[in-house]
C-alpha atoms as one frame of an Amber mdcrd trajectory, in Angstrom:
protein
   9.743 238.277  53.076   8.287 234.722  53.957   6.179 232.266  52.253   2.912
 234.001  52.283   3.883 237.352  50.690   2.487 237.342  47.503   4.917 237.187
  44.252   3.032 240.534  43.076   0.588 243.284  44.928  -0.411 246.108  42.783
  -2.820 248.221  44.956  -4.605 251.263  43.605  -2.508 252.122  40.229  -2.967
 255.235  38.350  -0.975 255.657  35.315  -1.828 258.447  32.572  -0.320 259.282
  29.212   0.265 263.227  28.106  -0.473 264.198  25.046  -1.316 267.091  23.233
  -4.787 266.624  24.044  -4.409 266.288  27.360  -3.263 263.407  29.876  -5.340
 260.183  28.920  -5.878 258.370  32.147  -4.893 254.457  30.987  -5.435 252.980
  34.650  -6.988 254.168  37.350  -6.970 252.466  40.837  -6.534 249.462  39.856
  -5.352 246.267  42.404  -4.664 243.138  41.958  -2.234 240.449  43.979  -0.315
 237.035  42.035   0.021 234.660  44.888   2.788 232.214  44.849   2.173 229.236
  42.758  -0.531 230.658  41.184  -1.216 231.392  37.615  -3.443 235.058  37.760
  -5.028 235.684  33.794  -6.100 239.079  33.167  -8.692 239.590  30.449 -10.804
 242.340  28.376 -11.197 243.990  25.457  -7.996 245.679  23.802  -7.182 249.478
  24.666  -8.662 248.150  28.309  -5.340 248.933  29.789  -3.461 244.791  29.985
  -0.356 245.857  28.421   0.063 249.561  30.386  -0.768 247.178  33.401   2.178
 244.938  33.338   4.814 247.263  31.351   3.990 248.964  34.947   5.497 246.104
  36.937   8.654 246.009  35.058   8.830 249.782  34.535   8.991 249.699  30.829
   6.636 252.266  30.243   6.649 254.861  27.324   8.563 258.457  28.502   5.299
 260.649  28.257   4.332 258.157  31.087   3.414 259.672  34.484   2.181 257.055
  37.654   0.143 259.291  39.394  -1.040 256.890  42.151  -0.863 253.328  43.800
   1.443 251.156  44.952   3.643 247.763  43.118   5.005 245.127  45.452   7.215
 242.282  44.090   7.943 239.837  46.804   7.726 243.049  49.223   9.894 245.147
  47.419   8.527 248.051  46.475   8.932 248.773  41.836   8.486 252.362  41.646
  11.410 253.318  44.377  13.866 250.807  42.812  17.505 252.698  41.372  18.171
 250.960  38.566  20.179 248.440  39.643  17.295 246.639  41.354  15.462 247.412
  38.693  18.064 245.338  36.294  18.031 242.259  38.846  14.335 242.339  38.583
  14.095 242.108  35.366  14.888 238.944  33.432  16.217 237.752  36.775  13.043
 238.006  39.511  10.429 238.281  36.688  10.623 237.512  33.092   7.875 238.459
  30.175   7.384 236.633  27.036   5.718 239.183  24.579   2.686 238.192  21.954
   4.903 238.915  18.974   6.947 236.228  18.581   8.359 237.285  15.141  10.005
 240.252  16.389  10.915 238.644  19.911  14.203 237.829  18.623  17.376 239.341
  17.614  17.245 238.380  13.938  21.327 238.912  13.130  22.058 236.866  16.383
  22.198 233.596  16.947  19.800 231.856  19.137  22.907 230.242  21.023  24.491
 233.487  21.810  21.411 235.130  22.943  20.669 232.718  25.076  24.039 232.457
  26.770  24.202 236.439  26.951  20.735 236.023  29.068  22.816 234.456  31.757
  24.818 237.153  32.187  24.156 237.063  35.603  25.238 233.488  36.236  29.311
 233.389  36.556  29.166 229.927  35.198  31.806 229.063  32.061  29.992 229.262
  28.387  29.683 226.141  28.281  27.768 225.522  31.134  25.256 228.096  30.159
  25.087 226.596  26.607  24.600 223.266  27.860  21.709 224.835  30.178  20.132
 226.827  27.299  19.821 223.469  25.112  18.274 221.630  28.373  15.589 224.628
  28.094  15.402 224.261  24.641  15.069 220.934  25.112  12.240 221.047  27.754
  10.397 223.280  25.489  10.076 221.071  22.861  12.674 222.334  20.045  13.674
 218.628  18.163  17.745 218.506  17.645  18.064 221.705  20.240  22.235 220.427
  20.161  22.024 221.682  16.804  19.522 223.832  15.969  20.420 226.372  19.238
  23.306 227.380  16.581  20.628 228.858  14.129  18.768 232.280  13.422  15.632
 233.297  14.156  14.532 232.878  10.466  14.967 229.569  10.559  12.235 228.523
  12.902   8.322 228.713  12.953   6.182 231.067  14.665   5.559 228.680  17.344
   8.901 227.600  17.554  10.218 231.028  17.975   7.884 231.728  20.480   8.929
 227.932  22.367  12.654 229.446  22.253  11.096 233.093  24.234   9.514 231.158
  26.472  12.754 229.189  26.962  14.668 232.147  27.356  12.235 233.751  29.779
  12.951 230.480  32.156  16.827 230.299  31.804  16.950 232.585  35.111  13.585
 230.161  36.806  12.079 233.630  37.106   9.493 234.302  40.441   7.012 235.316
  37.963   6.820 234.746  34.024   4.651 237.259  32.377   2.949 235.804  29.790
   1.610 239.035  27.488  -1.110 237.301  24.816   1.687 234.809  23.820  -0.596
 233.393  21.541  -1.809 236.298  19.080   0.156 235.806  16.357  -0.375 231.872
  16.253  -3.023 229.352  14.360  -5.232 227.234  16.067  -2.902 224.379  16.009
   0.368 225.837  17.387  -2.310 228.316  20.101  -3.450 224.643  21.684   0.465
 223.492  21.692   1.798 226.634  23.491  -0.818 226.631  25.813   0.149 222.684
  26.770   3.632 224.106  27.518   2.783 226.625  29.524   0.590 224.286  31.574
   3.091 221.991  31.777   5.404 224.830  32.890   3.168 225.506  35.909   3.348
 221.714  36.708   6.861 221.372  36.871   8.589 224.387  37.747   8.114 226.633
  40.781   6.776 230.234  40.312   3.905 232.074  39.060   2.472 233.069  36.221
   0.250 236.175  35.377  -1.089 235.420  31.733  -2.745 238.105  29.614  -4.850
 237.011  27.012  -8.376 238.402  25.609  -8.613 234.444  24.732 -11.966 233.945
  27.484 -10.853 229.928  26.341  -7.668 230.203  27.444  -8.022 231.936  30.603
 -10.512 229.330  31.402  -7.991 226.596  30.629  -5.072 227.638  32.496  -5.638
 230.643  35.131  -6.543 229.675  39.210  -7.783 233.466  39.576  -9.229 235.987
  36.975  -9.012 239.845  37.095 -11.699 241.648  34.534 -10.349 244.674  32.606
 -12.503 247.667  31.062 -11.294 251.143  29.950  -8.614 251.115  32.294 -10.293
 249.616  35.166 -10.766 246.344  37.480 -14.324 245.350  36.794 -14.202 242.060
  38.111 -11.640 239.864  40.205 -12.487 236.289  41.343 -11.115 232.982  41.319
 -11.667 230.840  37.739 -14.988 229.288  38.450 -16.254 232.229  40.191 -15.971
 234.485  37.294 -16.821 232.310  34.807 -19.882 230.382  36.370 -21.105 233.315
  38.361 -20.462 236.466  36.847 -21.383 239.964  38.777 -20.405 242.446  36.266
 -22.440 243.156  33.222 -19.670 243.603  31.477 -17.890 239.888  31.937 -21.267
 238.703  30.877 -21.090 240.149  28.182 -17.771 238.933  27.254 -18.792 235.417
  27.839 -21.646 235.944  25.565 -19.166 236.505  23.038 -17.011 233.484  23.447
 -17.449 231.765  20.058 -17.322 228.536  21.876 -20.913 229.252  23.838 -22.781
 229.958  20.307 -24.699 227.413  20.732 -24.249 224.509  18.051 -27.857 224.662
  16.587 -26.794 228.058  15.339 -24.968 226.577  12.206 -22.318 227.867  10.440
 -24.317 230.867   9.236 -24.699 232.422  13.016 -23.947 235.780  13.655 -21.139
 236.181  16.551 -22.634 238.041  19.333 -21.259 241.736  20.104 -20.971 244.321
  22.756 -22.771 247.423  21.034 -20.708 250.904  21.087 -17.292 251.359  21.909
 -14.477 252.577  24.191 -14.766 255.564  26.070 -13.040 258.338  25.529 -10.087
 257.945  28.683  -8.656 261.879  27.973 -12.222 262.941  28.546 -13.605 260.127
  31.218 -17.466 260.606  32.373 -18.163 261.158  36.026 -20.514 257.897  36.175
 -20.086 254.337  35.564 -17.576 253.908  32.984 -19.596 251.037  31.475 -23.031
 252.573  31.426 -23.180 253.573  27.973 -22.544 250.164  26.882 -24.488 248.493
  29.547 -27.746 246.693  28.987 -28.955 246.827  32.696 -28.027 250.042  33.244
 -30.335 252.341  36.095 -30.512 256.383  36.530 -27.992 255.868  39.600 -25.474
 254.318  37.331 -25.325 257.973  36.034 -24.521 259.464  39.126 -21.208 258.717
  40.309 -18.466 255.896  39.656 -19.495 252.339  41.304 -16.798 251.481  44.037
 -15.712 247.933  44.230 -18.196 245.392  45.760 -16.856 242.595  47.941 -18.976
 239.439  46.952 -16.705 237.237  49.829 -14.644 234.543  48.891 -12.297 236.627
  46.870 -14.887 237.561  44.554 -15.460 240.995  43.993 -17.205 243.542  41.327
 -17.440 246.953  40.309 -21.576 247.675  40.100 -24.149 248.771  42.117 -26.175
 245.848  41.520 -23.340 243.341  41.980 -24.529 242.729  45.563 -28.221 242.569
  44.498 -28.148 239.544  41.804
């Protein structure tokens, strides 16, 4: 390994789901690399496949799980041939997720003190070292009194705190890559801006990068270097921050833009209706043959109805998956 192999390289990943109706096909062929020092957002609709994607990189996917193609890479290792003692050194250790729930991200009859020393498990330092390093986390987090309040239960703490203390937690090992999975959901307005401060402050001053999952188009925009565009399972879209957002090649992340509450333009008023991408989902245990966004799409042509679209490379990183992506 040397400095330019990427933290992460996922490269054509096919994972399905069997069930009694058949196998639904979550992600197919899907690619995408986290550089180092980089912070990678991935964005879409829900059911479009983010959390299948990175339960993949970490192997924490459901038992009626089968990965029927592709490749994952972590620092040049390859995930799906690890035994499971790589597997346990990967996790928490080489790359460390902090999940959207923060209300159930923590062991409610355990304190936060001992769950915090008991993530250092690998580290043969005394307890007391590793207590004094989980209230310098805490600390650095923003938790006031951490000396004390690292001693408490989850109960005691907001939802924002909570999720400051799995955030903390997911840095006690200074992880290659923290995987952020919509770490916002569950939070107002208020505490959403704060968390997203400390996670850009993260990026500033610790090493590693960060691949942040959000259907937040705000977010994204605020804190992610490169963008990768999720639909029914599939890379739509990949590009670097301004590419994707300024010049959009896929119908679909138009779309999504269109629907950013914070485009409606202001002389709308209060009273204006919140723009929407008309029909749904498709059906992944019964995909079509053509473009999987056709139905939905507002530009689509007769040859979008005859075969999938394969990936267009715009240059510059920037790539699309449309037939007309090279034509606009």
């Amino acid at each position: 390994m040397n400095a330019t192999t990427p933290i992460l390289e996922i490269a054509g990943l096919s994972v399905s789901f069997a069930t009694p109706r058949g196998p639904v096909r979550a992600l197919r062929d899907v690619s995408l690399v986290v550089p180092r020092d980089r912070v990678v957002g991935i964005v879409g609709e829900s059911g479009c496949g983010k959390t299948t994607l990175i339960s993949s990189i970490l192997r924490l996917l459901a038992p009626n799980a089968t990965v029927d193609a592709g490749s994952i890479r972590f620092e040049g290792d390859d995930v799906l041939a690890m035994g499971n003692t790589a597997l346990q050194h990967l996790r928490g250790g080489r790359a460390a997720m902090v999940f959207q729930d923060p209300m159930s991200a923590l062991n409610p009859v355990v304190s936060i003190a001992r769950q915090m020393i008991d993530i250092q498990f690998r580290n043969g330092a005394p307890k007391a070292e590793k207590r004094a390093r989980a209230v310098a986390m805490l600390r650095r987090v923003g938790i006031p009194d951490p000396e004390e309040r690292i001693d408490g239960y989850a109960h005691r703490f907001s939802g924002g705190m909570r999720q400051r203390i799995a955030i903390a937690m997911a840095l006690l090992m200074n992880p290659a890559l923290l995987i952020a999975d919509e770490p916002t959901t569950a939070l107002d307005v208020t505490l959403e801006a704060q968390i997203v401060r400390l996670i850009r402050d993260i990026k500033r001053d610790l090493a590693g990068s960060i691949l942040f999952v959000s259907h937040n188009l705000g977010l994204i925009a605020e804190l992610c270097d490169e963008v990768v565009v999720m639909y029914a399972g599939e890379v739509v879209e990949r590009g670097d921050v301004r590419q994707i957002f300024h010049a959009p090649r896929h119908p679909y992340t138009r779309l999504l833009l269109a629907c950013d509450p914070a485009r409606i333009p202001e002389s709308g008023g209060a009273g204006a209706a919140l723009p929407t991408i008309k029909g749904g989902l498709p059906d992944l245990a019964a995909l079509p043959s053509s473009c999987i966004f056709a139905p939905r799409c507002p530009d689509a042509e007769a040859r979008c109805l005859h075969g999938a679209p394969a990936m267009v490379d715009l240059g510059a990183g920037h790539a699309a998956r449309c037939v007309r992506a090279g034509n606009d």
